[in-house]
N, C-alpha and C positions, 0 to 999 in steps of 0.2 A: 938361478943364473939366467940371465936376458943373451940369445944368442941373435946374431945377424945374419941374415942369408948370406953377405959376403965374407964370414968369417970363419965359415964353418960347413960341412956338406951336411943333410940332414940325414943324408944314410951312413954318414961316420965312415968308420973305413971298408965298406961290404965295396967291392969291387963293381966298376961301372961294366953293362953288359954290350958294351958299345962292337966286342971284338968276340964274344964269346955265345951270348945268344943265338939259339937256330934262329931266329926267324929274317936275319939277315943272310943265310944261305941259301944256295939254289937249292931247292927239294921239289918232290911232288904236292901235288894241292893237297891240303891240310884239310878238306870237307868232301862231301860228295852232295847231289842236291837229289831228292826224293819227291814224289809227289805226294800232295797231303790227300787228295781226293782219290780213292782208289777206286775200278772197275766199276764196279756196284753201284756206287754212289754217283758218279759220274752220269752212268743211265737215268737214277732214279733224278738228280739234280734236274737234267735235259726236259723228262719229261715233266716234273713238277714246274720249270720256267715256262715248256712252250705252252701247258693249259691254263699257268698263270697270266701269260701273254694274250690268249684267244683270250680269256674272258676279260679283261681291261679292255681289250681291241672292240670287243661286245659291246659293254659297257660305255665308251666312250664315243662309239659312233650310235650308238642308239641315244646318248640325251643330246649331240650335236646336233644328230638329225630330228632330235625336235624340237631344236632351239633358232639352228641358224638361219632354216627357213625362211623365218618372220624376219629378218635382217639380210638376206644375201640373196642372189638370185641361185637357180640351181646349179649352175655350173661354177658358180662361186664357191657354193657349198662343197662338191664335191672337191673341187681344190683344195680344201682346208680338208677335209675329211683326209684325203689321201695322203697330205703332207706329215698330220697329226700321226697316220696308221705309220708310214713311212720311219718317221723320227723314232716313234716309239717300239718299234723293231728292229735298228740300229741302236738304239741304246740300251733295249737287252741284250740284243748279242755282244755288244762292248763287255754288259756285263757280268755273263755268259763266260766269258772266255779269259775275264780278267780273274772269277773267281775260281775255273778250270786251272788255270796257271799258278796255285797255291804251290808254293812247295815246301822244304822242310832241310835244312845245315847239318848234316851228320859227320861228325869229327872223325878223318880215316885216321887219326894219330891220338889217341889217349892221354897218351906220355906230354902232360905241359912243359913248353919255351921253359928253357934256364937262363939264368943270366941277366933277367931283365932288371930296369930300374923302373918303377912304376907307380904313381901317383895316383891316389883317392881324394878326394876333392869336392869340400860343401859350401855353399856361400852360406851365410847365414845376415839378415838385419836381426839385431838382437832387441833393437825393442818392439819388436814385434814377434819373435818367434824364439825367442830364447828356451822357451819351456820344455820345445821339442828337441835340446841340445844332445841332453845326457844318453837319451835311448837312442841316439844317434848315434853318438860316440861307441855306446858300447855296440851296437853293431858293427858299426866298422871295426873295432875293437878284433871281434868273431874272426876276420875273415881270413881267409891264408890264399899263399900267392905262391906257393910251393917252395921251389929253391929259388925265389926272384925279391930284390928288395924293395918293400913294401912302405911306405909314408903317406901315412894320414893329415891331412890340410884341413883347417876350417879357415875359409874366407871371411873375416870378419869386416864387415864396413864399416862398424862405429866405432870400433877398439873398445870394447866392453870390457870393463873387469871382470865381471863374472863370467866370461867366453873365457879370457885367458886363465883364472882362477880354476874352472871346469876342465880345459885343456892339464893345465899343470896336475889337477889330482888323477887325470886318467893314466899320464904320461910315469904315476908316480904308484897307482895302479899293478897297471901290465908291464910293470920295467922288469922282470924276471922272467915276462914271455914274447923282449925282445919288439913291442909292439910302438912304437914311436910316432905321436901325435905335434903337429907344429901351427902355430899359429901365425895367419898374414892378415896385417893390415895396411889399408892404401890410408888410413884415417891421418890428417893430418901432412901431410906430405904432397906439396903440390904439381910436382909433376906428374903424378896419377890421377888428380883431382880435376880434369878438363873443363872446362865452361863451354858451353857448344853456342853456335852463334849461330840462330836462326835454326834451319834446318839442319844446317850442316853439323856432322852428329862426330863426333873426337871417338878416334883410339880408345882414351881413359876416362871414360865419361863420368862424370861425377854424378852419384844417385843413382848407377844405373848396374844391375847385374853383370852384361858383357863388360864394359869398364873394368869393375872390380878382378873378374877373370882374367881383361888382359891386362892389368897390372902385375899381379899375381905369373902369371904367364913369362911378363917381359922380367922378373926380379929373380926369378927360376930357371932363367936360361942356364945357367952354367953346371944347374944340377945334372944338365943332361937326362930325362927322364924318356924312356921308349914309348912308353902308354900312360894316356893321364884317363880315368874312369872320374865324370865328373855326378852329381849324386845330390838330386833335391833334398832338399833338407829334412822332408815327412817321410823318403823311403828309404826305409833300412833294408840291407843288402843279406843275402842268403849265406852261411858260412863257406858253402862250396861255388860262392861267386866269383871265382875266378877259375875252376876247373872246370867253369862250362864255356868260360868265355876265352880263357888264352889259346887254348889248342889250334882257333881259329886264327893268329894269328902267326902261327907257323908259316902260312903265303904271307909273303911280303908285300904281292898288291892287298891285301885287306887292310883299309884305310881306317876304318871303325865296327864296332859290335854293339848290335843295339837288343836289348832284350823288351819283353812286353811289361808292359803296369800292372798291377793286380794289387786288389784294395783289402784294407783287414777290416774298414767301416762301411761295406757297402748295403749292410742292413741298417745302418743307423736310424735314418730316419727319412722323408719322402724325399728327400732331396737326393742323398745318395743313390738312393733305391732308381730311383726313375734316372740318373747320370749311368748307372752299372749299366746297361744293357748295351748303350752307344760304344762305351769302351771297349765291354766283350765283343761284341761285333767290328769294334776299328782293330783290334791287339789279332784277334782269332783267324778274324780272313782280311779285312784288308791290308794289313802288313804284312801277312805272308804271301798274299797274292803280289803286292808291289815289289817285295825281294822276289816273287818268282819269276818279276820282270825283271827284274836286275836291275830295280830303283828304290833303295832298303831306304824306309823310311827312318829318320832319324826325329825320335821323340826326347827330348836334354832331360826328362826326368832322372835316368840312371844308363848314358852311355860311352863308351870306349874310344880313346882315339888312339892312334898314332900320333907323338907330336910332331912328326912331319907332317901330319895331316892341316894342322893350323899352322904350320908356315906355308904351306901351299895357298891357304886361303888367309894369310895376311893377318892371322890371328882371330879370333873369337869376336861376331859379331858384335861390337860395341852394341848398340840401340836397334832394335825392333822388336813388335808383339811375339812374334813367332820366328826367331832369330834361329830355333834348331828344323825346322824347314827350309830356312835361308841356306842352309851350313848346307843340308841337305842337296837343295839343288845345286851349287854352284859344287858341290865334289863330285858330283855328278856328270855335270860341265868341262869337271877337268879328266874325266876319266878313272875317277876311284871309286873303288866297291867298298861297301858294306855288305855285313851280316848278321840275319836277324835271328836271335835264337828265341826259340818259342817253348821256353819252358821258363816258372818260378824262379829269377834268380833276385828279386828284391820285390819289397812289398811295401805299398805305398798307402796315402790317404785321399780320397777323393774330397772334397770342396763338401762341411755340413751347412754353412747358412747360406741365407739368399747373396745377400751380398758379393759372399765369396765366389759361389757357383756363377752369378749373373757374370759376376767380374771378369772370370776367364772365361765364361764364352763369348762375351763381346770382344775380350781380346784377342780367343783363337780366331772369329771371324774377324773381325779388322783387321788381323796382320794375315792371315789367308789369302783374303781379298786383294790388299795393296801386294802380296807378293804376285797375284794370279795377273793384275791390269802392269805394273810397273817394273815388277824385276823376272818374271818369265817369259819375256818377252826379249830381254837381254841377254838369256841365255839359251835362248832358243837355236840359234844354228847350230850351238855346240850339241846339239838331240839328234836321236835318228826321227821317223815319223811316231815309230812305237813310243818311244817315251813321252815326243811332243803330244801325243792322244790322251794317255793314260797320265802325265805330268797336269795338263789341263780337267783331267775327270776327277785330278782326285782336290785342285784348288780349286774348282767352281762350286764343291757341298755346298758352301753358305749363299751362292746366289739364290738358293731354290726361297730365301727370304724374304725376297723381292716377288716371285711368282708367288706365297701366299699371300701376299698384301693386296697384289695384281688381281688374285682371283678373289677375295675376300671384297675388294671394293667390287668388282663384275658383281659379284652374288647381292650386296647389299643395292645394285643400279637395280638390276631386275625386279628386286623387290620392290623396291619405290616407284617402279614403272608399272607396275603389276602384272608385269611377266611370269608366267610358274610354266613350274617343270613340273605336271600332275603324273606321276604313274598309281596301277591300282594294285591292292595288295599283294597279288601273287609276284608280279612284279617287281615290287619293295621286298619282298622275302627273302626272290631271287637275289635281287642284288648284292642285301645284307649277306646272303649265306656264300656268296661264292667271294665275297671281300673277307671275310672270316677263314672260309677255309684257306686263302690265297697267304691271307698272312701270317695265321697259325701254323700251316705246313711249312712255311719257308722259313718261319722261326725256328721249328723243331728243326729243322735239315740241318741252320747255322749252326745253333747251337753246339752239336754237337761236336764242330769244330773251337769251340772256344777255350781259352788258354786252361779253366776252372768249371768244365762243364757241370760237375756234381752242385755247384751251385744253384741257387733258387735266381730265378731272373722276373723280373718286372715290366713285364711286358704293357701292360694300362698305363700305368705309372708312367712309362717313357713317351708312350703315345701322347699324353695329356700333356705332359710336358713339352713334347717337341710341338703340339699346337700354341703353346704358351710362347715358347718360344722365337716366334715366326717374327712378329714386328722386329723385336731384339736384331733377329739377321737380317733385316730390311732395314733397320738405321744403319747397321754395320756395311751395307753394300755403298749405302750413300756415302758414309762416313769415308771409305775406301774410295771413292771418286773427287769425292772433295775435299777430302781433310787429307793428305797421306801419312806414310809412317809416325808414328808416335812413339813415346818412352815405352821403353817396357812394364810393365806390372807384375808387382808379386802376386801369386795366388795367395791371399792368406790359408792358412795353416789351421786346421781345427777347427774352432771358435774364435780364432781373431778377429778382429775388426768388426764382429757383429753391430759393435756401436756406430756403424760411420753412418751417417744421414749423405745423400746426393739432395742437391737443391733442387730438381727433379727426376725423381727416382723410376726406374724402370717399372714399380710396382703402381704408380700415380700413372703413369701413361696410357699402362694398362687398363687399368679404372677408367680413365675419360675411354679409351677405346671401346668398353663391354658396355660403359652407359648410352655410348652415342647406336651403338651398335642394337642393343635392347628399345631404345627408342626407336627407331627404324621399324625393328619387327612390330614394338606396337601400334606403331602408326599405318604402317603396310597390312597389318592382316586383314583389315577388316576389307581391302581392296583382293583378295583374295578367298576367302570364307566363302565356302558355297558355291563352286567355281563345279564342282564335283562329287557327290554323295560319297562315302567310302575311300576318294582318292587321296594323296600325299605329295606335297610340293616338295620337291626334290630339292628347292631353293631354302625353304623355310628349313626342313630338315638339319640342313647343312649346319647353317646357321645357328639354331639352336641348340646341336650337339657341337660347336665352335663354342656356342657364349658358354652352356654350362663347365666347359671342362674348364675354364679360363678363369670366371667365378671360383668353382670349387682349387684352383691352385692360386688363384685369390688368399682366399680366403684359410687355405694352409701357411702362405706365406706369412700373413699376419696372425696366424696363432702360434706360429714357428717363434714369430719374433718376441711374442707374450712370454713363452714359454723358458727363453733362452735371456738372460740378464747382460747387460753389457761388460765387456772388461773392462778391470783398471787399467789406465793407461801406466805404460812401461817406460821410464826415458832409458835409454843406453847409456847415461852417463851419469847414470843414480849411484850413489853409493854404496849400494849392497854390494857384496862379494869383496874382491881382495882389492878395493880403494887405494891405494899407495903401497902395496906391500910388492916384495920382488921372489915371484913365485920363479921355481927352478923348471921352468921349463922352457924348451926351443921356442921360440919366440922372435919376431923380426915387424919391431914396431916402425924402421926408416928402411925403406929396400936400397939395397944399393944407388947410387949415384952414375952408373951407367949410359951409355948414349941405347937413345929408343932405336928399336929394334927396327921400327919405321913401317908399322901393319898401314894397309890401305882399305 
C-alpha cells in the first residue's frame, strides 16, 4: 500500500503530544552544569601552559633576534619582538581560559518527556551511498524513545527503488515491535525542485542536502512533530539514544542537543588514523569548552532540534558548506541554547580515501571561512563581547593556512638569499627537546579529556598531515575571499567515489609544490655549506623536515590509491530492487499540494 503524507498521519492514531508533554510546562532546569577540569588539573594545566608559554617566548625571540637585525634597525626590532611576545600571551591566555571553561550537562530529572511526537531523519543519495542503507535502518531500527511516538524518515533524493524496497522490508520486519519506517521523496515534483539563479540559493534547492530537508520539512508540517533528530547516513545511533538526550529537553529554552562523533574505522588506515586525533581534540575540549561558554556547538552529523527551532530560523539552511555552523550561529543570535552531551550516543565513519578526506576539509574550510568574513559579521550585534571573541577564535582555525604559506614562502626567500639561521648543537637539542616535551605533555593532559580516551591516538600521523595540509587551507582562505558560498557537498561514505579524477587535483599541486621547493634547497645549499663547522641552519632544517613529511604522505596517497580499486558506478534509477512493483509500505512519492511555508 502507497501512502500520502496528506492522507494519513505516520504515527497512526498515538496521540499528539502537543497538550500533554512536560516539556512545555513551567518546571525547574532539567540539567545542572559541572566542571570537566577539576582542582588538580587545573593547577597542573596552568603550570604546563605558562612553561609552554616561556619557552616559545624563548624560542621565538632568540631566532628573531638573529634574524631581524640584518633587516630592521634596533628599535624596529624591538617593536616587533614586543608585539609578537605581546600577541602570543594574549592568545594563550584566550586559550587558557576557554579550555578552563569546559564543562559537563548532568540531567537533574532521569524520568524522560512523555508525550512527544518525534522524528529520526537520514537523507540518503542512493547512488552513491545506498550500501550503507540497511545497517542504518537497522540501527535506527534499535532505538527507543520511551513513552513518545517514534518515526523513522529516510530522505530519498532519487526515488530509488531499492530505498523504498529496503524501507518496505524493515517496516515489514519490526511491524510486531510497533517500529515504523516512511519514506520522502522531493524526486520528481517540481515545487521542491528549485533552480537557483545566480547566487541567489532557493528554499528547495535542487541537488542540494538543505533543499531536500526543507521539503521534507514544509510536507510534514501537519504531523506536528516536537523534535526532529536528524542523522548522517554513516552514524548509527546508540539504542539508549534518546535517554541521554530527552531529559534535556525538559527546559523548554533548550533549542537543540548535540552529542560528539566517535568513529568505529579510526584504525583503518593512514588516512583515518592521522583525521582521529583533530576530532578527539575538537569533540573532547573544544565543544565542551564552547557549551561552557554558552555557544554549543552544532555539528548536523547526529543532532536534535526542537521544530520550533527551524521556524525560528526560517527552516534548514538550503545551500552552504558548513550550513550546521550557520544553524549554529544565527540560534545563537536569536537567543537559543543548546546542549552538548559528551558521552557515546551514535557512531560514525570518518572519510577512508584521499578524495573523500581532501573533500571535506576543503569544504569545512571554505564554508568556515565565508561564514567568519560574510555572515559573522551580520550577526555580530546580536553577541555579547564574550561570544564576539570566542565566535571569531573558533572560525579563524583555517586562516592559520594562509600563515603557513606566508611563512613557508619567508623560509624559501632566505634561503635563496642566503640568509641562515645557524645555531650549534647544544642549541639544536635544546630546541628539539623542549618543542617535544611541550607537545607531548599537552597531548597527554588533552587526552585525557577526550570523548574515548582508552583509544590509541596518532599523534606523527596528524602532524604530518596537518603540514600536508597547509596549502589546501590557504586556497580555501582565497577561495572564501573571492569565490563565496558554494553548493554543499556530500562527504562520500566509505570507499565511494575513490574513482573521481579533479582535472587538477590537490595531490598534483602538491607535487609541483615539493619539486619547486626541493629545487630551491638544491640550488641554495651550496650558497650556505661551510658557513660553520658543526652548525645547523634553522632555515634548511625546516624545510627539509617540511619537504619529507609531504613526500612521504605523497607518496601514501598514491599507494593508497594502487591499493584501493575504483567502484562501479550506481545509477539510482537502475533496475535492481523492486522496479514496478507496489511495496506496502508508508510511502509519499507527491507531498502534498500546500502553500509554502515561506522559509527565508
Amino acid at each position: 500500500m502507497t501512502l500520502n503524507v496528506s492522507d494519513a498521519s505516520p504515527s497512526g492514531s498515538q496521540s499528539s503530544g502537543s497538550d500533554t508533554h512536560s516539556c512545555g510546562a513551567a518546571a525547574p532546569p532539567s540539567y545542572r552544569l559541572v566542571p570537566v577540569v577539576g582542582a588538580s588539573r587545573r593547577v597542573l594545566f596552568i603550570i604546563l601552559q605558562v612553561g609552554l608559554l616561556a619557552g616559545m617566548l624563548w624560542l621565538a625571540v632568540t631566532l628573531m633576534g638573529m634574524l631581524l637585525p640584518r633587516f630592521f634597525s634596533p628599535s624596529v626590532v624591538f617593536a616587533i619582538i614586543v608585539m609578537t611576545c605581546t600577541l602570543a600571551v594574549l592568545w594563550q591566555a584566550l586559550y587558557v581560559y576557554r579550555v578552563l571553561a569546559m564543562r559537563r550537562a548532568i540531567a537533574t530529572r532521569t524520568e524522560l518527556p512523555t508525550g512527544l511526537r518525534i522524528a529520526m531523519a537520514t537523507t540518503i543519495v542512493p547512488s552513491r551511498e545506498f550500501g550503507l542503507l540497511e545497517q542504518k535502518l537497522a540501527g535506527m531500527a534499535a532505538v527507543s524513545a520511551g513513552d513518545n511516538a517514534l518515526d523513522h524518515w529516510v530522505l530519498d533524493e532519487e526515488d530509488d527503488p531499492r530505498v523504498r524496497k529496503l524501507v518496505a522490508e524493515f517496516n515489514r520486519r519490526y511491524h510486531d515491535r510497533d517500529v515504523r519506517f516512511f519514506h520522502f521523496t522531493r524526486n520528481g515534483v517540481e515545487r521542491y525542485n528549485d533552480v537557483p539563479s545566480g547566487r541567489s540559493f532557493r528554499t528547495f534547492q535542487a541537488r542540494q542536502k538543505g533543499g531536500n530537508i526543507n521539503a521534507w520539512l514544509d510536507a510534514t508540517r501537519a504531523e506536528s512533530y516536537d523534535l526532529i533528530t536528524f542523522m548522517d547516513l554513516d552514524h548509527i545511533p546508540e539504542p539508549d539514544f534518546y535517554r541521554s538526550v530527552l531529559p534535556f529537553f525538559g527546559d523548554p529554552d533548550v533549542a537543540y542537543v548535540q552529542g560528539p562523533e566517535v568513529f568505529r574505522n579510526r584504525d583503518d588506515n593512514f588516512i583515518t588514523r592521522a583525521a582521529s586525533l583533530e576530532r578527539d581534540t575538537f569533540f573532547g575540549l573544544v565543544h565542551r569548552s564552547y557549551f561552557g561558554l554558552g555557544m554549543t556547538v552544532i555539528v548536523g552529523a547526529h543532532t536534535t532540534f526542537r521544530r520550533s527551532a527551524f521556524d525560528a530560523l526560517g527552516g534548514f539552511y538550503p545551500v552552504h558548506l558548513t550550513e550546521d555552523y550557520l544553524m549554529m550561529m544565527r540560534l545563537r543570535a536569536l537567543g537559543l541554547r543548546g546542549i552538548y552531551v559528551d558521552e557515546v550516543i551514535a557512531v560514525g565513519e570518518l572519510p577512508a580515501t584521499w578524495d573523500a578526506f581532501l573533500g571535506q576539509q576543503r569544504r569545512w574550510a571554505s564554508g568556515g571561512l565565508d561564514l567568519l568574513f560574510r555572515y559573522f559579521p551580520k550577526v555580530w550585534r546580536h553577541y555579547s563581547w564574550k561570544d564576539r571573541l570566542f565566535g571569531f577564535m573558533l572560525l579563524n582555525y583555517y586562516v592559520w593556512g594562509g600563515f603557513f604559506v606566508l611563512g613557508k614562502a619567508v623560509l624559501l626567500g632566505l634561503l635563496i638569499t642566503g640568509v641562515a639561521l645557524e645555531v650549534g648543537p647544544l642549541m639544536l637539542v635544546g630546541m628539539l627537546c623542549l618543542l617535544l616535551i611541550g607537545v607531548i605533555g599537552n597531548h597527554l593532559w588533552e587526552r585525557t579529556f577526550f570523548i574515548q580516551p582508552e583509544h590509541k591516538t596518532y599523534i606523527v600521523q596528524n602532524a604530518v598531515m596537518s603540514n600536508f595540509l597547509g596549502p589546501l587551507y590557504c586556497m580555501s582562505l582565497f577561495k572564501a575571499l573571492v569565490a563565496p558560498n558554494t553548493p554543499f557537498e556530500v562527504t562520500a561514505k566509505g570507499r565511494a567515489d575513490q574513482g573521481v579524477r579533479r582535472r587538477l587535483s590537490y595531490r598534483s599541486i602538491c607535487g609541483v609544490l615539493l619539486g619547486f621547493e626541493l629545487l630551491v634547497l638544491v640550488s641554495a645549499w651550496p650558497l650556505l655549506t661551510g658557513a660553520g663547522t658543526g652548525w645547523v641552519d634553522v632555515v634548511q632544517l625546516v624545510l627539509l623536515v617540511s619537504a619529507a613529511t609531504t613526500a612521504y604522505v605523497l607518496v601514501a596517497y598514491r599507494r593508497h590509491e594502487k591499493a584501493v580499486s575504483p567502484p562501479v558506478p550506481i545509477r539510482g534509477t537502475s533496475d535492481q530492487g523492486c522496479a514496478g512493483c507496489t511495496c506496502d509500505m508508508p510511502h509519499n512519492p507527491y507531498p502534498p499540494l500546500e502553500p509554502e511555508r515561506g522559509f527565508t
